[in-house]
DRENMARMI-929095 format. One record per residue (C-alpha): residue number from 1; x, y, z. Coordinates in pm, whole numbers, plus 50000, padded with zeros to 5 digits. Each point is the difference from the previous one (the first is absolute). Example, Ala and Ser with C-alpha at 12.3 -4.5 7.8 and 13.67 -1.06 7.14 Angstrom:
BEGIN
seq_east_north_up
1_51230_49550_50780 .
2_50137_50344_49934 .
***
This chain:
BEGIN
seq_east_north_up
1_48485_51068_49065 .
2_50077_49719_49747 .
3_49795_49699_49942 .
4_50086_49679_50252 .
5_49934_49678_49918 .
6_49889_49811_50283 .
7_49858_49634_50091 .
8_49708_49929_50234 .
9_50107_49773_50319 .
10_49760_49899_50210 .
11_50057_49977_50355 .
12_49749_49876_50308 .
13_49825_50296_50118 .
14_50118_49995_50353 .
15_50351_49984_49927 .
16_49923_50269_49748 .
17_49836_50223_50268 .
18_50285_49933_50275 .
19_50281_50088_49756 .
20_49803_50320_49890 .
21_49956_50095_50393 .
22_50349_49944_50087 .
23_50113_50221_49699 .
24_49739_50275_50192 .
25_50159_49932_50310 .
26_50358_50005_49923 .
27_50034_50164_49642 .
28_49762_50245_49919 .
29_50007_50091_49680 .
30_50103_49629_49830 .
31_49748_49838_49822 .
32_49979_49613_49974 .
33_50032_49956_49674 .
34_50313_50162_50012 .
35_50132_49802_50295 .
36_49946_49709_49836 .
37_50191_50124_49689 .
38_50297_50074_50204 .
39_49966_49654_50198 .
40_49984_49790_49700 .
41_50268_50233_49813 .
42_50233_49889_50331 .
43_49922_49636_49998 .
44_50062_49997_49613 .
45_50373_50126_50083 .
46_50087_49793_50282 .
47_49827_49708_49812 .
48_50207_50073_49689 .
49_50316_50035_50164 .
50_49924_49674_50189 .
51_49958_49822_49684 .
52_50320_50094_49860 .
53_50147_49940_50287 .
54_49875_49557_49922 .
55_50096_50059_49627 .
56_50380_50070_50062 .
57_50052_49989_50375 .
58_50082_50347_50059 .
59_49766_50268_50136 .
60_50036_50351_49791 .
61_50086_50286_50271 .
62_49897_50359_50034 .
63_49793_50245_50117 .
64_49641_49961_50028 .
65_49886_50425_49995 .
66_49616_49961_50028 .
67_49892_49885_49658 .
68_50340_49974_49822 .
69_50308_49779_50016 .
70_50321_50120_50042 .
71_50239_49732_49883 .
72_50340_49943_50153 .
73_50235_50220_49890 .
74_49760_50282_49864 .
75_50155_50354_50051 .
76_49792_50302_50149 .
77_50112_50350_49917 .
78_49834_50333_50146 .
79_50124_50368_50073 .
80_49984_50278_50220 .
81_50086_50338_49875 .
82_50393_49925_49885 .
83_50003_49643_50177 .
84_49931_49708_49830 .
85_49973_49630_50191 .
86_50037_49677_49910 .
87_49890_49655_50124 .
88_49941_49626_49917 .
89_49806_49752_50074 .
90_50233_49741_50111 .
91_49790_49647_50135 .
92_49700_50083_50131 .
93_50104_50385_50157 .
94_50059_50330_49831 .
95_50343_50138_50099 .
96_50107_50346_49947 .
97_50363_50082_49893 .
98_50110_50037_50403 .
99_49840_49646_50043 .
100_49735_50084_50188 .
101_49653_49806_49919 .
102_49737_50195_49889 .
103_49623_50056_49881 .
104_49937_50152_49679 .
105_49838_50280_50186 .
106_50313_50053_50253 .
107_50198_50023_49687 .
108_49808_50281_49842 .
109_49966_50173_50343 .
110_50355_49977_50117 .
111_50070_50360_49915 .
112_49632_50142_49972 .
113_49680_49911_50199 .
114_49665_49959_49791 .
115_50125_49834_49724 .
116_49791_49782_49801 .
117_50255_49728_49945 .
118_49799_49865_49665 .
119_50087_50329_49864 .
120_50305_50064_50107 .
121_50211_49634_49974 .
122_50085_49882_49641 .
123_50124_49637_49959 .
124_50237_49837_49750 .
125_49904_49592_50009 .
126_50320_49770_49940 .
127_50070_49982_49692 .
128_49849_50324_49838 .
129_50156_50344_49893 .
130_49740_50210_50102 .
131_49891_50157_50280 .
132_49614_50001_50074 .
133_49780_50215_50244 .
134_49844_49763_50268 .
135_49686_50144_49946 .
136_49996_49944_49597 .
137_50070_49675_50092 .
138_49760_49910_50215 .
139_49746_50154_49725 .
140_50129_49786_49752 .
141_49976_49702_50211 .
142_49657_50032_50060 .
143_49927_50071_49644 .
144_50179_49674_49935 .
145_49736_49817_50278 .
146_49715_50126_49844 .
147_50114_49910_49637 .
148_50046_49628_50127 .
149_49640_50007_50170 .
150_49847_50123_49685 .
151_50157_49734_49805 .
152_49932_49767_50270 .
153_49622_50084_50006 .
154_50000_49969_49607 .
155_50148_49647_50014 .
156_49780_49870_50254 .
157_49712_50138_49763 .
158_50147_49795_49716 .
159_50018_49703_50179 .
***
């Protein structure tokens, strides 16, 4: 596993202890830290996207798929044997060619069941040429988040 930067927060001890016994209680297996991560990842998004939104008056719309954003009017591509799909993200929904909305996993799974849809969607943003697995993107999206931290943490240490 690769190095992570990472930032002590400190947090009151109860609330600390609560959060880590609700995690027990109704996600095993999820650590706080990482919780947190995905909380503050969320906020950051919706915080962003509200701050645009005051800058020129017009909220950007897509698809928020766990830890990415789809922007309005990204494509999603996958295939099934000789059958290839299509769909866009049109507002705030992803439609598939017979206009019905959609998850990315329903997409992947529309002809097979299992499907991991990171692995088996690839997007094309508006704008670009190129297609691009889900899951390549995710992986360079977090590689972009840890890059900022680092240089984040560095700065702070300059100051």
């Amino acid at each position: 596993m690769a190095y992570e930067a990472k930032h002590q927060i400190y947090l009151p001890l109860l609330d600390f202890q609560n959060l880590e016994y609700h995690l027990m209680a109704t996600r095993p297996g999820v650590k706080p830290d990482a919780f947190v991560t995905e909380l503050v990842q969320r906020w950051l998004a919706i915080e962003t996207e509200r701050l645009a939104l005051r800058k020129n008056g017009q909220a950007m719309r897509g698809f928020q798929w766990k830890n990415i954003f789809l922007p309005d009017r990204t494509s999603l591509r996958t295939s099934y044997h000789d059958t290839i799909e299509f769909a866009k993200v049109v507002g705030d929904r992803i439609l598939s060619d017979d206009g019905q909305s959609i998850t990315p996993s329903l997409f992947a799974n529309r002809h097979a069941k299992g499907r991991n849809a990171w692995r088996f969607v690839w997007l094309r943003f508006p704008g670009d040429d190129y297609w691009i697995r889900a899951d390549s993107y995710r992986a360079r999206f977090a590689e972009q988040l840890q890059r900022r931290a680092v240089r984040d943490v560095d700065t702070s240490r300059s100051v």
